[in-house]
TIFIKOL-941355 format. One record per residue (C-alpha): residue number from 1; y, x, z. Coordinates in pm, 1 decimal. Layout:
// residues N
+------+----------+----------+----------+
| resi |    north |     east |       up |
+------+----------+----------+----------+
|  NUM |        Y |        X |        Z |
...
+------+----------+----------+----------+
This chain:
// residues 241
+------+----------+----------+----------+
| resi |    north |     east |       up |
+------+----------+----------+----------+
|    1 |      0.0 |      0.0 |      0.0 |
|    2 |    300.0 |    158.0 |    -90.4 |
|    3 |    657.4 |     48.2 |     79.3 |
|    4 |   1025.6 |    174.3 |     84.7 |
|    5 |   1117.3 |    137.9 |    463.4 |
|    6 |    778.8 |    154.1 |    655.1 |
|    7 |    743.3 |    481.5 |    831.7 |
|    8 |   1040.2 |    623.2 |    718.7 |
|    9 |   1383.7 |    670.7 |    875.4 |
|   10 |   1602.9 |    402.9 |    890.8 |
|   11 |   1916.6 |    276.6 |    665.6 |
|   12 |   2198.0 |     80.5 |    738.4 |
|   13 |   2269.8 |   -139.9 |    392.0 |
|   14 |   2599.0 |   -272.4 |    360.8 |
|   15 |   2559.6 |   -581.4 |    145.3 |
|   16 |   2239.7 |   -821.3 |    126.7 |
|   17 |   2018.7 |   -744.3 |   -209.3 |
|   18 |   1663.1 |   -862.7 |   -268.2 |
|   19 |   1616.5 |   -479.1 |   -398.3 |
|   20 |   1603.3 |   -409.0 |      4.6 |
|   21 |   1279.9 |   -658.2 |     36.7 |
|   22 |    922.5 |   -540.6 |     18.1 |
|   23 |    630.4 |   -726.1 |    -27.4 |
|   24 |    250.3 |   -652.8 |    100.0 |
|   25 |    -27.5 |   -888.2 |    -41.9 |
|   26 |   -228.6 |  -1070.6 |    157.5 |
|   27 |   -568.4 |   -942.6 |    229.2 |
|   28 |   -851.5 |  -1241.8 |    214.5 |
|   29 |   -643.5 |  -1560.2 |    264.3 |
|   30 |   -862.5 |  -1847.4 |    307.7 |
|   31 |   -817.4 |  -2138.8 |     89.2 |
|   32 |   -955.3 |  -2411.6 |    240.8 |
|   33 |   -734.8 |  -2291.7 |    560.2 |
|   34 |   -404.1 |  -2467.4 |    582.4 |
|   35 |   -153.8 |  -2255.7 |    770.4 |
|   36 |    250.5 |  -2105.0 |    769.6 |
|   37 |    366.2 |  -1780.5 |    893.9 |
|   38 |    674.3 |  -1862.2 |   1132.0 |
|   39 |    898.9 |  -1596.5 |   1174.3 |
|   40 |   1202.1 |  -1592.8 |   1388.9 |
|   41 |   1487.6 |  -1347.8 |   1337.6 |
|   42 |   1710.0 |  -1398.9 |   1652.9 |
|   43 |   1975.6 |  -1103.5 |   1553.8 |
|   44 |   2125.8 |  -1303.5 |   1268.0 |
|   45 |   2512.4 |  -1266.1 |   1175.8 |
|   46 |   2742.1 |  -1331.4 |    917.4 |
|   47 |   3099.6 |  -1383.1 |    811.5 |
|   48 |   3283.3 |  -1691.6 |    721.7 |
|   49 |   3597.7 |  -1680.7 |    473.8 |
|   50 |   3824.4 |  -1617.0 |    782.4 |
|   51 |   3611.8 |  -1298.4 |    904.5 |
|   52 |   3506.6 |  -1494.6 |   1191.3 |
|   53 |   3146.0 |  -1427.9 |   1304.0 |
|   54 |   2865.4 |  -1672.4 |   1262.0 |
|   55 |   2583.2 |  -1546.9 |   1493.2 |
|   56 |   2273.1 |  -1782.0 |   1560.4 |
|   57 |   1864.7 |  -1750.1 |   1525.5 |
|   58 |   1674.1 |  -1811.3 |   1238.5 |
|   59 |   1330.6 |  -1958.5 |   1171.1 |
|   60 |   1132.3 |  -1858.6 |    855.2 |
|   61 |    841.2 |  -2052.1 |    734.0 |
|   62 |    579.0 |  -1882.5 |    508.4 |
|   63 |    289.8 |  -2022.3 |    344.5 |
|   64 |    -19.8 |  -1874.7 |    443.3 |
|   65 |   -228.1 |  -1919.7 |    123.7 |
|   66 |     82.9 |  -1680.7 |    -76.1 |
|   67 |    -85.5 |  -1376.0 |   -258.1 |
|   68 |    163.1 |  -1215.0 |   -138.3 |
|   69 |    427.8 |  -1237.3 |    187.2 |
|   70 |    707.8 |  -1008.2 |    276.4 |
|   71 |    678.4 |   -677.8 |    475.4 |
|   72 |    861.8 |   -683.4 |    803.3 |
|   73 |   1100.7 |   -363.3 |    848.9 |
|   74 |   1201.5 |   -445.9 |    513.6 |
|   75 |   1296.0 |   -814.5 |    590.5 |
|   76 |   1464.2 |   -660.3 |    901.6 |
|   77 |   1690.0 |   -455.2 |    729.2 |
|   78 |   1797.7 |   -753.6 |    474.7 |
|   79 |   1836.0 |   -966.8 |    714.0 |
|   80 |   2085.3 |   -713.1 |    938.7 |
|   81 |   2305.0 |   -658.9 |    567.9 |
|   82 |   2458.0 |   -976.8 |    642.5 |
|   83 |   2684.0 |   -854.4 |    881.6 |
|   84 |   2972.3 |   -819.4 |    663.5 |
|   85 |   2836.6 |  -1080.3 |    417.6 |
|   86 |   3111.2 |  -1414.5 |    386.1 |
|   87 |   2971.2 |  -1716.0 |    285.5 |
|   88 |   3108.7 |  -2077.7 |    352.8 |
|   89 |   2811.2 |  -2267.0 |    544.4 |
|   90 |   2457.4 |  -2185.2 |    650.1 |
|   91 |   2347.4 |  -2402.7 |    328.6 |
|   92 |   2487.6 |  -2089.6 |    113.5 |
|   93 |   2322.1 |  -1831.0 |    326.8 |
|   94 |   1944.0 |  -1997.7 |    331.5 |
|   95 |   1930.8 |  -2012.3 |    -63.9 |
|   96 |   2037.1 |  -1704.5 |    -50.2 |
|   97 |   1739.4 |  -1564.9 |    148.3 |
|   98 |   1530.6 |  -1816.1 |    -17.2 |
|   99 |   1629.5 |  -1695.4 |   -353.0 |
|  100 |   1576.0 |  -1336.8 |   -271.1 |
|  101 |   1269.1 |  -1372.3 |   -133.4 |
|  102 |   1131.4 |  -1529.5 |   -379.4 |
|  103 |   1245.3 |  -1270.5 |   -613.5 |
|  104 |    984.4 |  -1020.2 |   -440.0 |
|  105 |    747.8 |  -1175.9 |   -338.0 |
|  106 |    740.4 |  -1491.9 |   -549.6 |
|  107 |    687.5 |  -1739.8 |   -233.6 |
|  108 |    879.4 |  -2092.2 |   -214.9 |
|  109 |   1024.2 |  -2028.3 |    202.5 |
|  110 |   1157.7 |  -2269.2 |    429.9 |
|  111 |   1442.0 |  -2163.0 |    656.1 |
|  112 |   1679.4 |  -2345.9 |    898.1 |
|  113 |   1869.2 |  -2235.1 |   1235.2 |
|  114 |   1611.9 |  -2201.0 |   1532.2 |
|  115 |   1720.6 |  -2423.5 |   1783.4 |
|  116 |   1719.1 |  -2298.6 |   2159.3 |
|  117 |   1929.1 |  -2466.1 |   2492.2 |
|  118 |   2020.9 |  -2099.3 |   2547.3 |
|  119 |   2171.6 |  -1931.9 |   2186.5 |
|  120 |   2308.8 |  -2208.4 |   1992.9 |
|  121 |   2540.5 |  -2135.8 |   1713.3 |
|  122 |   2911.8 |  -1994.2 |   1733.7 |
|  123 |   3196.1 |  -2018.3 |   1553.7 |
|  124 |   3365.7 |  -1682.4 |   1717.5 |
|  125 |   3691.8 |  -1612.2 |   1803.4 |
|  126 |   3827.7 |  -1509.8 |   2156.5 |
|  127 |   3776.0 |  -1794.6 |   2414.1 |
|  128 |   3943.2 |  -1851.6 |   2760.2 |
|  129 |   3737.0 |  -2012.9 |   3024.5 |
|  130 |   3897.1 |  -2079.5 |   3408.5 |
|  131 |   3752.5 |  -2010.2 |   3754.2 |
|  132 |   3951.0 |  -2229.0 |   4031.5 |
|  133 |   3858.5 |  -1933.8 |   4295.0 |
|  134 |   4134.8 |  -1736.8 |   4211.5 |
|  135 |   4421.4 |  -1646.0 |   3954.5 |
|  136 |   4237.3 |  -1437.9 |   3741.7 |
|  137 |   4201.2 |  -1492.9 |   3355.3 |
|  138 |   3857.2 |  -1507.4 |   3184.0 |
|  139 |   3782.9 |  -1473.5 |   2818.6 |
|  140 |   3495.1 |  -1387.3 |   2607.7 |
|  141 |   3328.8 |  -1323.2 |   2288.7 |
|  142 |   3016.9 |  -1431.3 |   2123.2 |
|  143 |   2959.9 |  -1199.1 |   1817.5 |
|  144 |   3000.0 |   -840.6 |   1901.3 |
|  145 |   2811.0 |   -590.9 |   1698.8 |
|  146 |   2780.3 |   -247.1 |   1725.3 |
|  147 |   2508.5 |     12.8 |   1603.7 |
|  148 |   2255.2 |    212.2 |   1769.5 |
|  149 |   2363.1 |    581.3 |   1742.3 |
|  150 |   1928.0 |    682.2 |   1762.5 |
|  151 |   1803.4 |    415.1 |   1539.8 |
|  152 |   2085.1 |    321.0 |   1312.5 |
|  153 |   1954.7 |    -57.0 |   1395.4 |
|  154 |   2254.6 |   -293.5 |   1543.7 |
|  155 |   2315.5 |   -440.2 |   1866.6 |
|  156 |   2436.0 |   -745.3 |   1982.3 |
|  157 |   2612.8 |   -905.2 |   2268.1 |
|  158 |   2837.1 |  -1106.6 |   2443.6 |
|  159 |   3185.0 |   -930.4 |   2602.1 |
|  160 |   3317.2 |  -1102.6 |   2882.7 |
|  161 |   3658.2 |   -982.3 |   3066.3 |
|  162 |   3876.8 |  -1104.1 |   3324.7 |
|  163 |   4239.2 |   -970.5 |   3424.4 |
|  164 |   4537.9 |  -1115.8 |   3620.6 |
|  165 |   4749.9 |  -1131.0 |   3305.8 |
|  166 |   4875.7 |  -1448.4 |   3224.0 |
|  167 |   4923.4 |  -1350.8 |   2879.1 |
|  168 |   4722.9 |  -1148.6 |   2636.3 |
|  169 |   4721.9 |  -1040.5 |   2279.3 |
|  170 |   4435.7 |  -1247.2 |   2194.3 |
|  171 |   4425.4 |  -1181.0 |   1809.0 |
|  172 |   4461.5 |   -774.8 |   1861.4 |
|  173 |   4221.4 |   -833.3 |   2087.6 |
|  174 |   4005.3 |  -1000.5 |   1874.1 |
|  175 |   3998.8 |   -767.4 |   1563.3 |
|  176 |   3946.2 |   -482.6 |   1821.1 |
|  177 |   3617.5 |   -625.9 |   1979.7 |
|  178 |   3542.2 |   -694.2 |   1574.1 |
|  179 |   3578.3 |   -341.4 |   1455.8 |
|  180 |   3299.7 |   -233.6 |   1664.5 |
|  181 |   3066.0 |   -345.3 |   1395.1 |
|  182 |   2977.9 |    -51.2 |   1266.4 |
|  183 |   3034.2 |    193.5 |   1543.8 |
|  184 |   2786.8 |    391.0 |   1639.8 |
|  185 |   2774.4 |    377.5 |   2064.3 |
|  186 |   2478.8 |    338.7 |   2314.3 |
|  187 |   2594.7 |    -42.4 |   2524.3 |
|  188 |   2730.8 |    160.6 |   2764.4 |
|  189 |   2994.5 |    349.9 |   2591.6 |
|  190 |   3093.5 |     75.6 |   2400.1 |
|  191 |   3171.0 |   -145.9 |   2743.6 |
|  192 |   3355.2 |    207.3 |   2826.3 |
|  193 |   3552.5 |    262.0 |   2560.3 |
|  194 |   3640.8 |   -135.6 |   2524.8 |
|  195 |   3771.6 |    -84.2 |   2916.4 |
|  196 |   3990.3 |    221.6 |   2853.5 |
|  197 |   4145.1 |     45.9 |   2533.7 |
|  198 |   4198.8 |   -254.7 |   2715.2 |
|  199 |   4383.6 |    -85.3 |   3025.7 |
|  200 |   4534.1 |    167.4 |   2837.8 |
|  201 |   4659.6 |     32.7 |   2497.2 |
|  202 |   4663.1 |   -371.3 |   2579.5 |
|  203 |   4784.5 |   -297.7 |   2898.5 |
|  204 |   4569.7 |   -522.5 |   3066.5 |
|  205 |   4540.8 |   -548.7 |   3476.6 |
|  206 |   4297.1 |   -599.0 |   3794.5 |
|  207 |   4056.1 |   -597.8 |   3502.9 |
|  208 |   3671.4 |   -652.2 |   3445.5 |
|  209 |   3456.4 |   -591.9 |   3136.2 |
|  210 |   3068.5 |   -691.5 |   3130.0 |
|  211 |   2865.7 |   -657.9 |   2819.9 |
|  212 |   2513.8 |   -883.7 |   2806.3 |
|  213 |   2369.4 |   -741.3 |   2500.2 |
|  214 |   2039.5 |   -903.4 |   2420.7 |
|  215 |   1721.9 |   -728.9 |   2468.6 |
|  216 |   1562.2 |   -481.3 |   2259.1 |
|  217 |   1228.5 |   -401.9 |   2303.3 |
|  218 |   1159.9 |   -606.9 |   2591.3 |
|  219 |   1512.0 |   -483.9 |   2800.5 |
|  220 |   1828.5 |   -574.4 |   2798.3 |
|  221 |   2129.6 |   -359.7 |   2923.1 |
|  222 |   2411.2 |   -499.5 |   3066.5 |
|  223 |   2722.8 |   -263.7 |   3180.2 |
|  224 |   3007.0 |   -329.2 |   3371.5 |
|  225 |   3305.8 |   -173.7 |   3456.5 |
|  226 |   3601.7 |   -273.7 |   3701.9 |
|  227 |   3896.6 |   -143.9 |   3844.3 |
|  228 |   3718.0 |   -223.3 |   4193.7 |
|  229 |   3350.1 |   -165.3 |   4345.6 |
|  230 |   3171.4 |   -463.5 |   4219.2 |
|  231 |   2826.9 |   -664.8 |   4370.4 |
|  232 |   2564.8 |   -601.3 |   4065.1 |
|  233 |   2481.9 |   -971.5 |   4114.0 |
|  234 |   2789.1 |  -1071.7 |   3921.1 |
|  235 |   2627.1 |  -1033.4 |   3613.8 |
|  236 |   2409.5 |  -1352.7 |   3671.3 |
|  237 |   2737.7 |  -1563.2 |   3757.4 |
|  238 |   2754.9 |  -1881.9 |   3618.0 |
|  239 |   3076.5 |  -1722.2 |   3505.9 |
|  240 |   2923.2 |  -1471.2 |   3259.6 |
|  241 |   2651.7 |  -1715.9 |   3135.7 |
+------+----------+----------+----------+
């Protein structure tokens, strides 16, 4: 069997092109066996026409009697060339996939937004939320990216913050937390650097960063960083949730 990605190091494509796909064939499928492959890709992202992100989990259905089906580093990488990718609904994005797909490995897939209580889709920008216990200011953002510096593979997360501002610059703010898309940073410097830039350049006070990426591998890393010695129990607030 002879593949592009499998085994090899890994490459960060920039746009979405069924060239990236492989497909394996199928080694004694059973006919008389009725059956579909679901796959679910929960690091999904792309742009709309404002450059907002659209960041939700998708579910892949694959018929189980296909000659042939679609290798899975190599659907990985297609999938994570959407990141810049603008498209004006979900509609435009599954016939996409579809299409390409089908290109390779010449399989009719079915494809739709995996619905879960906990990850449900967003329409990003930079959101306020209040807590009545004090004065403080919380905001966050559902659709940060960045890339891991070892593997090349991206990250994602949610960046909460609080501060006693009662103003911010919420569209700077905004494009900065976007611009980490293709930056190359372990979770930790990234919640690092996003402090020091906040304090330093936004001018921000009393302020609070936490960054719940989800897991990779079974583990998921969650920094934080404060101007003040914090409980570690924070990060399971209902706040940061």
């Amino acid at each position: 069997m002879k593949v592009k990605h499998l085994g090899k190091s890994n490459k960060q494509f920039l746009k979405p092109h069924f060239s990236i796909l492989d497909s394996i064939k199928r080694y004694n499928a059973a006919k008389s066996v009725h059956g579909v492959d679901i796959w679910n890709a929960y690091e999904f992202y792309y742009l709309d026409y404002d450059f907002k992100p659209i960041h939700f989990p998708l579910e892949l259905e694959f018929p189980s009697q296909s000659k042939y089906t679609v290798e899975s580093k190599s659907l990985k990488l297609y999938l994570n060339s959407f990141y810049k990718y603008k498209a004006k609904s979900n509609l435009e994005i599954f016939k996409k996939i579809q299409t390409d797909i089908f290109k390779v490995c010449k399989i009719q897939i079915k494809i739709s937004e995996l619905k879960y209580n906990f990850l449900t889709q967003k329409n990003t920008r930079l959101k306020k939320y209040k807590q009545q216990s004090n004065s403080n200011n919380y905001f966050f953002f559902d659709g940060f990216r960045s890339v891991c510096p070892v593997t090349n593979q991206p990250d994602f997360g949610k960046i909460y913050f609080n501060t006693s501002n009662k103003k911010i610059p919420s569209e700077a703010i905004f494009n900065y937390l976007l611009s980490f898309q293709e930056h190359n940073a372990f979770h930790e410097t990234c919640i690092e650097e996003i402090y020091h830039q906040f304090e330093s350049h936004f001018l921000l006070q009393n302020l609070i960063v936490i960054g719940k990426f989800m897991r990779r591998g079974g583990i998921s890393i969650n920094p934080i960083r404060s101007f003040k010695p914090i409980s570690k129990s924070m990060i399971f607030h209902e706040q940061y949730q």
